[in-house]
Jmol script that loads the backbone (N, CA, C; Angstrom):
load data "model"
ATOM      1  N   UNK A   1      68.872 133.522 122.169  1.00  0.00           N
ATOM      2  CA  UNK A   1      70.266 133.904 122.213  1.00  0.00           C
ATOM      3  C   UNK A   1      71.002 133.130 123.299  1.00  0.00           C
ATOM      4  N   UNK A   2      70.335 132.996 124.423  1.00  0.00           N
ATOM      5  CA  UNK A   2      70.636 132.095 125.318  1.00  0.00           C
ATOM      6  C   UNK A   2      71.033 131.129 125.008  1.00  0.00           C
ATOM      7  N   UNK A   3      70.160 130.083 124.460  1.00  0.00           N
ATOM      8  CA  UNK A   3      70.018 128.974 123.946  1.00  0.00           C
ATOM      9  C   UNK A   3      71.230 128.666 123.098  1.00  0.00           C
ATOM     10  N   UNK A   4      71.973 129.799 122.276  1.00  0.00           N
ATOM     11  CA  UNK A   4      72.552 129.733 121.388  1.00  0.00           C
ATOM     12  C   UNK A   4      74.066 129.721 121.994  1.00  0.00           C
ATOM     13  N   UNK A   5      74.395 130.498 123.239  1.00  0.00           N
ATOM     14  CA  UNK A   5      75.674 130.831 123.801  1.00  0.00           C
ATOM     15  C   UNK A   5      75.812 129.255 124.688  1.00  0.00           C
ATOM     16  N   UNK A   6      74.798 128.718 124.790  1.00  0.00           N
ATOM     17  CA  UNK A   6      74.716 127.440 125.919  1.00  0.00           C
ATOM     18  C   UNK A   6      74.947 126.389 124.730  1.00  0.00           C
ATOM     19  N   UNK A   7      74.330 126.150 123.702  1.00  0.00           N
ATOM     20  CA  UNK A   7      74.843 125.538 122.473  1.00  0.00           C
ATOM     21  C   UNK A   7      76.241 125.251 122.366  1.00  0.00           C
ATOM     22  N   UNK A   8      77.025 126.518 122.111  1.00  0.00           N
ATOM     23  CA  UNK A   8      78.105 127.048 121.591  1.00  0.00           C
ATOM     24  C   UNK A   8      79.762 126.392 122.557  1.00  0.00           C
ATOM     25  N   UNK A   9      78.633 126.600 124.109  1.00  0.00           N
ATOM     26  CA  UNK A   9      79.740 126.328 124.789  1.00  0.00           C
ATOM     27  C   UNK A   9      80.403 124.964 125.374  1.00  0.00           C
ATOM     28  N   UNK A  10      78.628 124.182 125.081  1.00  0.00           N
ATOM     29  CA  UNK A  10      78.820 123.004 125.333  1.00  0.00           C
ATOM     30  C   UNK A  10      79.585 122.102 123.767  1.00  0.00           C
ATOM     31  N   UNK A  11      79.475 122.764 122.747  1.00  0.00           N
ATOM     32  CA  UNK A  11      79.704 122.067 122.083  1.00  0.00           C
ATOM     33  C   UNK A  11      81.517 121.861 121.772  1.00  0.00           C
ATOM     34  N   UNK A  12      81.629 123.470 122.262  1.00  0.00           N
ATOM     35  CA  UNK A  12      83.488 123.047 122.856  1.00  0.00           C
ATOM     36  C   UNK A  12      84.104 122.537 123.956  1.00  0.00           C
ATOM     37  N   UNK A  13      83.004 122.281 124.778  1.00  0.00           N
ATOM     38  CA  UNK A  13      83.525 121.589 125.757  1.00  0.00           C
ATOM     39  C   UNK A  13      83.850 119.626 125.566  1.00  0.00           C
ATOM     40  N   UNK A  14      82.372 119.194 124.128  1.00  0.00           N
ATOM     41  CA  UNK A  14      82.870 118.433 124.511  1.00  0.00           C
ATOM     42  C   UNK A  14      83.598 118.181 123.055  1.00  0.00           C
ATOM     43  N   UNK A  15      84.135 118.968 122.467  1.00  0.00           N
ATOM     44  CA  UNK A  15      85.431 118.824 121.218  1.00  0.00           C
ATOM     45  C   UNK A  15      86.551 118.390 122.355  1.00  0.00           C
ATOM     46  N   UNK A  16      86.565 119.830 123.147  1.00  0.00           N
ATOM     47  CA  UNK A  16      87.705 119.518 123.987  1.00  0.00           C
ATOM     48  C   UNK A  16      88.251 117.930 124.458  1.00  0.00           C
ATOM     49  N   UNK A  17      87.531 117.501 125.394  1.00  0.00           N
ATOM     50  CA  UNK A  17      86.718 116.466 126.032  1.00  0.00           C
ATOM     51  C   UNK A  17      87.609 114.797 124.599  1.00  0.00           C
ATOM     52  N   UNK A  18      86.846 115.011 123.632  1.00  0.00           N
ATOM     53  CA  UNK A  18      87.619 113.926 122.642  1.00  0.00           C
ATOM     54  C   UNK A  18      88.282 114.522 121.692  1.00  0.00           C
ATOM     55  N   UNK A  19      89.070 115.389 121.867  1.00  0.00           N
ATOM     56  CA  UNK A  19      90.335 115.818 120.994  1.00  0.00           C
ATOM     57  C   UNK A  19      91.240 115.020 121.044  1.00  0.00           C
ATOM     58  N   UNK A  20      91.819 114.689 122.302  1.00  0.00           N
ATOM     59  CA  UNK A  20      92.674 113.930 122.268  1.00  0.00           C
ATOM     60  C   UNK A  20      92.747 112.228 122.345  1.00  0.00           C
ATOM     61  N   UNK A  21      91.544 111.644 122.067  1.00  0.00           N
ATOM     62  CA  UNK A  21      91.326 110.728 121.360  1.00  0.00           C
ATOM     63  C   UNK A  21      91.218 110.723 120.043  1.00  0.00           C
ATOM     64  N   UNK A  22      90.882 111.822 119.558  1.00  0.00           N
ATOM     65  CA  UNK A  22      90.824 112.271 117.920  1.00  0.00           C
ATOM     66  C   UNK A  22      92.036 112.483 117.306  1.00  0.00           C
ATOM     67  N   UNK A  23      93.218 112.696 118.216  1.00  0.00           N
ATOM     68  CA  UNK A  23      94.341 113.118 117.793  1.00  0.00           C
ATOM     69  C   UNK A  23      95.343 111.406 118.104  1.00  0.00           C
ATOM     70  N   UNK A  24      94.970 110.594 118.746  1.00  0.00           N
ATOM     71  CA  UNK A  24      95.913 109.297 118.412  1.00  0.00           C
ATOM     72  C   UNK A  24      95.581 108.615 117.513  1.00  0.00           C
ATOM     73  N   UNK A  25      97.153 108.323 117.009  1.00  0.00           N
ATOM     74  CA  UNK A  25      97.163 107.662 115.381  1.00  0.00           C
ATOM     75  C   UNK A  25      97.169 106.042 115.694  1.00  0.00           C
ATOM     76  N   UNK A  26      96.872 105.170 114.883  1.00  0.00           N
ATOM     77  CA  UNK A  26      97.387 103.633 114.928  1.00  0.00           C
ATOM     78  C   UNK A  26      98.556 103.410 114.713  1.00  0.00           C
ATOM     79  N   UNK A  27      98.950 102.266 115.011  1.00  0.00           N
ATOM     80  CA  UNK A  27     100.458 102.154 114.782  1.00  0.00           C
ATOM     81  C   UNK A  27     101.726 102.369 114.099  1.00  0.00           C
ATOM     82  N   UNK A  28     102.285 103.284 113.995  1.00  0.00           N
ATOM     83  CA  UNK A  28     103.235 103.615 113.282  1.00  0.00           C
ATOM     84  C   UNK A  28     103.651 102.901 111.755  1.00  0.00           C
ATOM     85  N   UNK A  29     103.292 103.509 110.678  1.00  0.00           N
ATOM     86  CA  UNK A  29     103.879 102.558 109.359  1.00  0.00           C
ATOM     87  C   UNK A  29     105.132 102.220 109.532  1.00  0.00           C
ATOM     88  N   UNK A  30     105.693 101.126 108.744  1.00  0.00           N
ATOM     89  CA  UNK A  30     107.052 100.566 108.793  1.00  0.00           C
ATOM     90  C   UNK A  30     107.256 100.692 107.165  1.00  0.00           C
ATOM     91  N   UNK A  31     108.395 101.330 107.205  1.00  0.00           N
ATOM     92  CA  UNK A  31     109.028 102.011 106.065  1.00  0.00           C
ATOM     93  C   UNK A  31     110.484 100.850 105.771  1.00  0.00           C
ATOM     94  N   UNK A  32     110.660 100.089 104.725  1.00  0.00           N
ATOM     95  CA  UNK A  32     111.923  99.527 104.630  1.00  0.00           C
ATOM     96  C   UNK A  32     112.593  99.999 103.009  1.00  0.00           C
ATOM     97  N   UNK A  33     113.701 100.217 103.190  1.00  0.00           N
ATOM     98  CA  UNK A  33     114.438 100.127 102.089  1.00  0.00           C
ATOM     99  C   UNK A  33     114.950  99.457 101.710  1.00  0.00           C
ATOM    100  N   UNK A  34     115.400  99.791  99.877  1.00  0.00           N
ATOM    101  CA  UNK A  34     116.113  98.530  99.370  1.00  0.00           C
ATOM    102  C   UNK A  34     116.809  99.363  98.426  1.00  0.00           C
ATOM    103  N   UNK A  35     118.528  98.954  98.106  1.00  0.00           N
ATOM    104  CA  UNK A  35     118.860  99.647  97.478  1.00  0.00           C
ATOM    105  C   UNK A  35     118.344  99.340  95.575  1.00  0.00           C
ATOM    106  N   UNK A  36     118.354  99.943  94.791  1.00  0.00           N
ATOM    107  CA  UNK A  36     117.792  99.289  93.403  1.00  0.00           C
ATOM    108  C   UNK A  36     118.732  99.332  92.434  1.00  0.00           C
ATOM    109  N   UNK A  37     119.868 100.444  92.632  1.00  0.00           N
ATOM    110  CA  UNK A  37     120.862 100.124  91.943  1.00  0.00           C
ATOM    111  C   UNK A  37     122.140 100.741  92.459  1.00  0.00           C
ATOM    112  N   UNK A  38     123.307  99.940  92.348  1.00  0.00           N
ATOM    113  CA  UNK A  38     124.631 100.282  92.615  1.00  0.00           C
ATOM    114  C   UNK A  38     125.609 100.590  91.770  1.00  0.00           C
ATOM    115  N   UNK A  39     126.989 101.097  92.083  1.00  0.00           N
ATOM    116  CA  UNK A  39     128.200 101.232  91.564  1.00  0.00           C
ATOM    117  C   UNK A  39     128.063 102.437  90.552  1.00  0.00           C
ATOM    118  N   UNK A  40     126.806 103.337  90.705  1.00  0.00           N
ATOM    119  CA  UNK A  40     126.704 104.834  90.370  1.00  0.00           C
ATOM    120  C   UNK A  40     127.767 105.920  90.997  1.00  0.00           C
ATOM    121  N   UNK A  41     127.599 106.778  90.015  1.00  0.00           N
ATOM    122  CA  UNK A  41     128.822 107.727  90.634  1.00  0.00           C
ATOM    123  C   UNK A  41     127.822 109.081  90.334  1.00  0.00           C
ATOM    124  N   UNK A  42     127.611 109.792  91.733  1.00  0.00           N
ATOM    125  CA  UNK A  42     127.114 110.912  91.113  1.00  0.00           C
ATOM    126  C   UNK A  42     125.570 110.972  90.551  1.00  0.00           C
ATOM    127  N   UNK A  43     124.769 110.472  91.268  1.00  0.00           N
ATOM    128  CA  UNK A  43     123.535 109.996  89.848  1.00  0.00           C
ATOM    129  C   UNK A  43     122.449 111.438  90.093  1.00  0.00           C
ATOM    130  N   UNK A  44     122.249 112.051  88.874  1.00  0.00           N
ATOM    131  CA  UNK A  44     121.058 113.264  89.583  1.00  0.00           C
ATOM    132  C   UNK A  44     119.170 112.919  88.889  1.00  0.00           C
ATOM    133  N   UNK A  45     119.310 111.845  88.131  1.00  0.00           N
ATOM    134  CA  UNK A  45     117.982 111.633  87.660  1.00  0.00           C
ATOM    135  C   UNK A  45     118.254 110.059  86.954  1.00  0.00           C
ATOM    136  N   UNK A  46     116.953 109.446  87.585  1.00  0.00           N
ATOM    137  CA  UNK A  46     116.271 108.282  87.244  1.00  0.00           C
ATOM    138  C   UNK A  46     114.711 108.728  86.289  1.00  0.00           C
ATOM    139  N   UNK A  47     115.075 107.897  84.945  1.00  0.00           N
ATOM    140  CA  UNK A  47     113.841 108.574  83.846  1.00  0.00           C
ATOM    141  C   UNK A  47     113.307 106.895  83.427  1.00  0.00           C
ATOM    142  N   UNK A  48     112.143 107.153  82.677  1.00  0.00           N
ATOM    143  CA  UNK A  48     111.884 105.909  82.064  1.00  0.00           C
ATOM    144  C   UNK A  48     112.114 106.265  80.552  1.00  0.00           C
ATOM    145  N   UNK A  49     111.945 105.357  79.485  1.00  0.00           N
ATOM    146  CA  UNK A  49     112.484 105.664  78.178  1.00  0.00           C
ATOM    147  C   UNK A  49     111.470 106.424  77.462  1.00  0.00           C
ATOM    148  N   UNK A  50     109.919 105.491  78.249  1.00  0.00           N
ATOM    149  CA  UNK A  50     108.577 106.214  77.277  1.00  0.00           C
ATOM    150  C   UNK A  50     108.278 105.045  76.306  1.00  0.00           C
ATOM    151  N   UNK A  51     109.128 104.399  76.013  1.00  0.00           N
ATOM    152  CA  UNK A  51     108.426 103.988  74.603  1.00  0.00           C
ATOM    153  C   UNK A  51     108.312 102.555  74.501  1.00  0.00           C
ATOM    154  N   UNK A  52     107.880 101.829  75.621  1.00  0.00           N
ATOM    155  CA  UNK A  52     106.922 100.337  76.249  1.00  0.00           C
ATOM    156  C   UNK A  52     108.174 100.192  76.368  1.00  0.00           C
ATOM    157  N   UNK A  53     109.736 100.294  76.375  1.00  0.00           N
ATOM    158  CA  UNK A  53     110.410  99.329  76.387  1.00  0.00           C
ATOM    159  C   UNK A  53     110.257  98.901  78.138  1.00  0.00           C
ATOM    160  N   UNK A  54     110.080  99.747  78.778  1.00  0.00           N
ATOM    161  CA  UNK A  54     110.068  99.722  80.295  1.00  0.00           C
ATOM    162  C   UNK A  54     111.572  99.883  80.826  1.00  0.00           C
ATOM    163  N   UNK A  55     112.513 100.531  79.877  1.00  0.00           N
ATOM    164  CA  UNK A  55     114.113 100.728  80.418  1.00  0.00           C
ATOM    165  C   UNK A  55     114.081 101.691  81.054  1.00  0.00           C
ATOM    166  N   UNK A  56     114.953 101.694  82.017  1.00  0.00           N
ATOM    167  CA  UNK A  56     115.527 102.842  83.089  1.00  0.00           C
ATOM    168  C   UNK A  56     116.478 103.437  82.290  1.00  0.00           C
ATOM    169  N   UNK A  57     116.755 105.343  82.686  1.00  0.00           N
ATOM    170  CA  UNK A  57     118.087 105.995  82.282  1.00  0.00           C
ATOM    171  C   UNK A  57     118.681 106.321  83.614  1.00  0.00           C
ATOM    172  N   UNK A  58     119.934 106.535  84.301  1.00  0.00           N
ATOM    173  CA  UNK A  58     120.384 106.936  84.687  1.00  0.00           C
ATOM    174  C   UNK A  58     121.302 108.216  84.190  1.00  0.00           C
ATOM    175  N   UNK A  59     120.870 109.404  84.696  1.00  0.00           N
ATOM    176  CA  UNK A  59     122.133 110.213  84.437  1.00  0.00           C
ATOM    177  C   UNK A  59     122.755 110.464  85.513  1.00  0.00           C
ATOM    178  N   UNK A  60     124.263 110.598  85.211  1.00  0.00           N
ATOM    179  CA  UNK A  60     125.282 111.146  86.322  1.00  0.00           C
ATOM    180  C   UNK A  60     126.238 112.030  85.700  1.00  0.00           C
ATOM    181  N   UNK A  61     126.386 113.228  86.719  1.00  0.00           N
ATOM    182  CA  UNK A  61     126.826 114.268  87.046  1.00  0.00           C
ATOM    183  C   UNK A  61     127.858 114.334  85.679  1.00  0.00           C
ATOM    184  N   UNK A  62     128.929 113.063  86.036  1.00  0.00           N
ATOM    185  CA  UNK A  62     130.218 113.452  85.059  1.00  0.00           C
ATOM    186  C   UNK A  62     129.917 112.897  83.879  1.00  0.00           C
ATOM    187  N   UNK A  63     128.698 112.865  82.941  1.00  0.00           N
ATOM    188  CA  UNK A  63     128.903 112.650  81.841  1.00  0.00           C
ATOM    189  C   UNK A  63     128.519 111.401  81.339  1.00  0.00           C
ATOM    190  N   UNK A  64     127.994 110.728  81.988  1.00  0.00           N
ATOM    191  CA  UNK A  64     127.777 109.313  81.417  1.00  0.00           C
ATOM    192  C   UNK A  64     126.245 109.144  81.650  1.00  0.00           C
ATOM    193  N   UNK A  65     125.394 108.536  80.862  1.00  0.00           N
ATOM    194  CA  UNK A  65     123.986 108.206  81.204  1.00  0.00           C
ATOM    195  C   UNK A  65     123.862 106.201  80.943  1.00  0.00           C
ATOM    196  N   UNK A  66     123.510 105.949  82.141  1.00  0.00           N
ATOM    197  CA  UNK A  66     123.328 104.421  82.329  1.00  0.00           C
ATOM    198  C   UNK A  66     121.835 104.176  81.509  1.00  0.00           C
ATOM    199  N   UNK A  67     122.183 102.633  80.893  1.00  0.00           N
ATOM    200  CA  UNK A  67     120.457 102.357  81.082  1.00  0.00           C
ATOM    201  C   UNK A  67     120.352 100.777  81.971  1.00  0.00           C
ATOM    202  N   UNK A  68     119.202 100.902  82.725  1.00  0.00           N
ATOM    203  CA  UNK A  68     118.980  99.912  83.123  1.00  0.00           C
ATOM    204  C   UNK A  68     118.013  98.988  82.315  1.00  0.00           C
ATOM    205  N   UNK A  69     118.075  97.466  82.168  1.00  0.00           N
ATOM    206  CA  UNK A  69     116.821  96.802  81.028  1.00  0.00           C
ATOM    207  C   UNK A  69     116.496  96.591  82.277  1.00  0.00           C
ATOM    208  N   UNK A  70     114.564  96.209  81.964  1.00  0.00           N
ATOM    209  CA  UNK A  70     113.676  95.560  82.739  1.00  0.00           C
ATOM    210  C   UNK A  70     114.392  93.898  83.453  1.00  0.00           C
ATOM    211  N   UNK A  71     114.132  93.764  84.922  1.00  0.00           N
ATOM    212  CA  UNK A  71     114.385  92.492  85.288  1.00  0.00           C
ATOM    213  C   UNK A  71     115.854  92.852  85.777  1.00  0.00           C
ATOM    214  N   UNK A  72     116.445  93.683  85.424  1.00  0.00           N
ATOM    215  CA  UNK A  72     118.250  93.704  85.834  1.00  0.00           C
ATOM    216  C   UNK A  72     117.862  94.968  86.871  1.00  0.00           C
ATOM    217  N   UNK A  73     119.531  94.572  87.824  1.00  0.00           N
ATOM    218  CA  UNK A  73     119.817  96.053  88.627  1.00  0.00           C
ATOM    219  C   UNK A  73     120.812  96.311  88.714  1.00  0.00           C
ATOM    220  N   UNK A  74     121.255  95.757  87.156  1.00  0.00           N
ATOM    221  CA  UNK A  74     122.926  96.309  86.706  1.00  0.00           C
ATOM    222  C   UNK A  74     122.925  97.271  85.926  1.00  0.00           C
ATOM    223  N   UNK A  75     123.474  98.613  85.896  1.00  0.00           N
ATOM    224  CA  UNK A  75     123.739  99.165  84.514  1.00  0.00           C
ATOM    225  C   UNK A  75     124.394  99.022  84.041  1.00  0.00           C
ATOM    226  N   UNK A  76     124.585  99.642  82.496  1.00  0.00           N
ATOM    227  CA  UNK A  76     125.170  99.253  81.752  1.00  0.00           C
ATOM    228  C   UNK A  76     125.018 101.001  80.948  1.00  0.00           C
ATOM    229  N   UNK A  77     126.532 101.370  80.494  1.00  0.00           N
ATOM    230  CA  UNK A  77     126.524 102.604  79.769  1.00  0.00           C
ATOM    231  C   UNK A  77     126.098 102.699  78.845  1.00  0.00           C
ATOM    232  N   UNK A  78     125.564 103.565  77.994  1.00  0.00           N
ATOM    233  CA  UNK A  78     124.307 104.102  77.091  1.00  0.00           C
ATOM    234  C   UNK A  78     124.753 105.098  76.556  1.00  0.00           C
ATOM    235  N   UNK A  79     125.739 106.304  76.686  1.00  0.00           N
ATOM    236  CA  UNK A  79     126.165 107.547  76.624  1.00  0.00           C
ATOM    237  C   UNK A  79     127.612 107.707  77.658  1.00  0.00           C
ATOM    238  N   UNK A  80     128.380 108.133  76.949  1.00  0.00           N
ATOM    239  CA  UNK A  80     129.224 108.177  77.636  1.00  0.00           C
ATOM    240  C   UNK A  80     130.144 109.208  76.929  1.00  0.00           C
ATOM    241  N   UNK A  81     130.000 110.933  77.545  1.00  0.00           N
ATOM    242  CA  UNK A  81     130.339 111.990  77.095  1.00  0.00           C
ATOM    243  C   UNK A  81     131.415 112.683  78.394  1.00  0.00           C
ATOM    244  N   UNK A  82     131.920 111.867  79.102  1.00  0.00           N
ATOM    245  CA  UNK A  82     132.619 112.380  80.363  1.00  0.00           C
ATOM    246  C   UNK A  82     133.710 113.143  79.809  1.00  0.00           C
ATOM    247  N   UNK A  83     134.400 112.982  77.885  1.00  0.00           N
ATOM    248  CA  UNK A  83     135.432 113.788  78.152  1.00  0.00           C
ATOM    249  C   UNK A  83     134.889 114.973  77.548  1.00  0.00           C
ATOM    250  N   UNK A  84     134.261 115.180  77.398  1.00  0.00           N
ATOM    251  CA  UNK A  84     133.445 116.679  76.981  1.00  0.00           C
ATOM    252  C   UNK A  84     132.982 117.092  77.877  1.00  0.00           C
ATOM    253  N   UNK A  85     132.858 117.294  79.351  1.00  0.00           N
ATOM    254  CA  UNK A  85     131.688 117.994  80.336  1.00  0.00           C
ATOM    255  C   UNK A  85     132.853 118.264  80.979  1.00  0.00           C
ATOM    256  N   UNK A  86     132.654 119.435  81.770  1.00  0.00           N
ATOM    257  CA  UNK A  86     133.235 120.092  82.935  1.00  0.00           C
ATOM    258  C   UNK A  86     132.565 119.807  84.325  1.00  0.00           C
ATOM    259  N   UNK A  87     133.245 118.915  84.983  1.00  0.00           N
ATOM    260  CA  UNK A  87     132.443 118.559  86.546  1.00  0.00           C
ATOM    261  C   UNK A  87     133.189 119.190  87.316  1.00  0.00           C
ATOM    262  N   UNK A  88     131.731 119.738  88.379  1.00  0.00           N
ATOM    263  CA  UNK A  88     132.304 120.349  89.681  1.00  0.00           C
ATOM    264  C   UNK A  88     131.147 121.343  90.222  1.00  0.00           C
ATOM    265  N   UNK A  89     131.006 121.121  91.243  1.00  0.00           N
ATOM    266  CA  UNK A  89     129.974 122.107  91.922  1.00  0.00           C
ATOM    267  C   UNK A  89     128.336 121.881  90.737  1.00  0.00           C
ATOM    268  N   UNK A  90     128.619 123.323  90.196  1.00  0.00           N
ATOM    269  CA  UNK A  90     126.777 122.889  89.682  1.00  0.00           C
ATOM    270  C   UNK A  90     127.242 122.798  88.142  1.00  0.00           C
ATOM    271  N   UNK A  91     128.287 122.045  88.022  1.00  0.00           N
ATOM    272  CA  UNK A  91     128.659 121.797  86.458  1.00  0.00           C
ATOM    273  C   UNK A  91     128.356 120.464  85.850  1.00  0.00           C
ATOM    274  N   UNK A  92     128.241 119.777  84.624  1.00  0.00           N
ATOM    275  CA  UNK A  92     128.309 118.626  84.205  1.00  0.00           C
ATOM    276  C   UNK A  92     127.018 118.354  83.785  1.00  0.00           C
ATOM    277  N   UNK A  93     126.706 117.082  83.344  1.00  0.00           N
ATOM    278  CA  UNK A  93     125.306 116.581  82.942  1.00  0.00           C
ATOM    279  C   UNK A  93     124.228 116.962  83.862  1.00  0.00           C
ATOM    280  N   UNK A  94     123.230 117.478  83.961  1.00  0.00           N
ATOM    281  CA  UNK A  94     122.553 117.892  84.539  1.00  0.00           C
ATOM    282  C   UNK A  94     121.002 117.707  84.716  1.00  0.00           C
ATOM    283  N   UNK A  95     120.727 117.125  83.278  1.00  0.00           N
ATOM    284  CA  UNK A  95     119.470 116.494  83.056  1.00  0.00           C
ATOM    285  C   UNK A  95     119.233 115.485  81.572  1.00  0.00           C
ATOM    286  N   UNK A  96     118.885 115.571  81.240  1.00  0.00           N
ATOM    287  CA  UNK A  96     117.840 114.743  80.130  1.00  0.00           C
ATOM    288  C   UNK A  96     116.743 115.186  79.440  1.00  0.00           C
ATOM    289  N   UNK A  97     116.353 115.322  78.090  1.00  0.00           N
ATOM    290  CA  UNK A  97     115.082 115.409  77.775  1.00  0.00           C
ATOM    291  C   UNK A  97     114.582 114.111  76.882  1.00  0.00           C
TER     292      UNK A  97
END
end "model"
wireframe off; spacefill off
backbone 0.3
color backbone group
């Protein structure tokens, strides 16, 4: 039992001891951004099409859904239902299926 409390205590002593070598990280990752697409208004979901074409959808808020083609980071409208939707607060296009 002895044996066991002398075990016990040394073995937190020496956790203690290299914890805080255990606890420094390597050098900080470097995170950069890039914007991928502009001149959106409102955008609440980026989808893919599904079906190999590899096209982007954009939907936004007031009614319009962009698609982007592979290789571009222009959109270009796809749907465009802005005079039918009510925007404002938690109103308007909202998703996609």
């Amino acid at each position: 039992m002895r044996y066991f409390k002398l075990l016990t205590i040394l073995t937190v002593n020496v956790l203690i001891l290299f914890l805080p070598t255990l606890a420094q990280t390597s050098a900080p990752y470097t995170l950069r951004l890039q914007p991928y697409l502009s001149g959106l208004s409102s955008p609440l979901l980026l989808t893919n099409a599904k079906d190999g074409t590899k096209r982007n959808f954009v939907v936004q808020q007031g009614g319009i859904i962009k698609v982007v083609q592979p290789g571009s980071n222009t959109p270009t409208n796809f749907l465009d239902i802005s005079s039918r939707v009510s925007v404002g607060s938690e109103r308007g296009l909202l998703g996609l299926t």
